[in-house]
C-alpha positions in Angstrom: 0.0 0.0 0.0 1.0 3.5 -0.6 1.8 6.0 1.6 -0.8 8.3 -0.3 -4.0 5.8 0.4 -2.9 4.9 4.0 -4.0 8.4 5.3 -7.5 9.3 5.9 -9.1 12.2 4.7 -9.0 13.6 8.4 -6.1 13.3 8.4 -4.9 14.7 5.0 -6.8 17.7 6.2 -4.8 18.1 9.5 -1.2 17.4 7.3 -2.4 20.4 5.1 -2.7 22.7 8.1 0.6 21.2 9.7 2.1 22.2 6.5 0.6 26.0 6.8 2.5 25.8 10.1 -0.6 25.4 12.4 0.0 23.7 15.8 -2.4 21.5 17.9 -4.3 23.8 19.0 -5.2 26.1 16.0 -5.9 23.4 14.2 -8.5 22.1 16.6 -10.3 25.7 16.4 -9.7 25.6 12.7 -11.4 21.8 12.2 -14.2 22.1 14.9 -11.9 19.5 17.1 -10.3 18.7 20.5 -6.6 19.5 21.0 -6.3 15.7 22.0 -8.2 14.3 18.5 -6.0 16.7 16.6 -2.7 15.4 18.5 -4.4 11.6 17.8 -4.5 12.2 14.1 -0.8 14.2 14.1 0.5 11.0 15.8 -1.0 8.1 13.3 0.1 10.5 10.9 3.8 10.7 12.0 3.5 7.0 12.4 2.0 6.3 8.6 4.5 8.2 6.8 7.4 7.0 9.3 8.2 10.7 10.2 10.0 11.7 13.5 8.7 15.3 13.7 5.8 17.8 11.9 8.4 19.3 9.2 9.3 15.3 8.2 5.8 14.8 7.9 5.6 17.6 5.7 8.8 16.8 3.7 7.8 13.3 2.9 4.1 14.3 2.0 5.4 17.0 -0.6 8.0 14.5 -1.5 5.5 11.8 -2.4 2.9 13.9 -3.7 0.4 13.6 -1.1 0.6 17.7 -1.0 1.1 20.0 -4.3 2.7 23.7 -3.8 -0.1 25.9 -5.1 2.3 28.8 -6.0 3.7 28.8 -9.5 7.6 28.0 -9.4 10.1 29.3 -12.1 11.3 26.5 -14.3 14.5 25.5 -13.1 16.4 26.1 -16.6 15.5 30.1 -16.2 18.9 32.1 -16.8 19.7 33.9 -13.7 19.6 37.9 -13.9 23.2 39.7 -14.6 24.2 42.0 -11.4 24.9 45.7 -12.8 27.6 46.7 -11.1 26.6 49.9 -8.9 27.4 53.0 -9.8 31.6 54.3 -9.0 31.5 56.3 -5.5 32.3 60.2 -5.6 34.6 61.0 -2.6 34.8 64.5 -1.9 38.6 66.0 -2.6 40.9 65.4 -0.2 42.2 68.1 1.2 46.4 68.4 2.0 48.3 67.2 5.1 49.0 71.3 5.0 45.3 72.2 5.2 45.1 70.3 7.7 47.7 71.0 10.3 47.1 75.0 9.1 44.5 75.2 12.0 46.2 73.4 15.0 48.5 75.2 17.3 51.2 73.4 18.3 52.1 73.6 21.9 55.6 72.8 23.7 56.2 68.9 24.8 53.4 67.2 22.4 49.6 66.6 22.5 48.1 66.8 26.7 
């Protein structure tokens, strides 16, 4: 038997909502059910599709089919986009070392 026909539809409904992220609880509110049921269902879930946690669950059931991606995905042989290179930095001018030192005052024995 497949791993597709092993679930029940209860069950397919709470992996879709595990895949949206859902936990236990807002699933429940979401499906008109206990915490408990919705942890029952999780767990003969996990246990169908031999996952260890939610995100296996979810990897294998994308993996097998059992959920489609409803967002449209870029074929994978699209060219990748060309970087411009950004546009060369202005620095202001630099001014001398004499500038510079024009304004201090120097004092006997060095900087305090």
């Amino acid at each position: 038997m497949t791993r597709r026909t092993d679930l029940t539809a209860t069950e397919l409904e709470v992996l879709r909502d595990v895949a949206r992220g859902f936990n236990n609880i807002q699933i429940g509110l979401r499906q008109f059910r206990s915490t408990e049921t919705v942890r029952t269902h999780t767990k003969n879930i996990f246990a169908k599709l031999r996952a260890r946690n939610r995100a296996h669950a979810v990897a294998i059931a994308y993996d097998t089919g059992i959920l489609h991606c409803q967002l449209p995905h870029l074929p994978l042989t699209q060219p990748i986009p060309a970087r411009t290179p950004p546009p060369p930095c202005r620095r202001a001018a630099a001014t001398s070392s004499t500038d510079r030192s024009a304004g201090r005052r120097s004092t006997p024995g060095g900087p305090r």
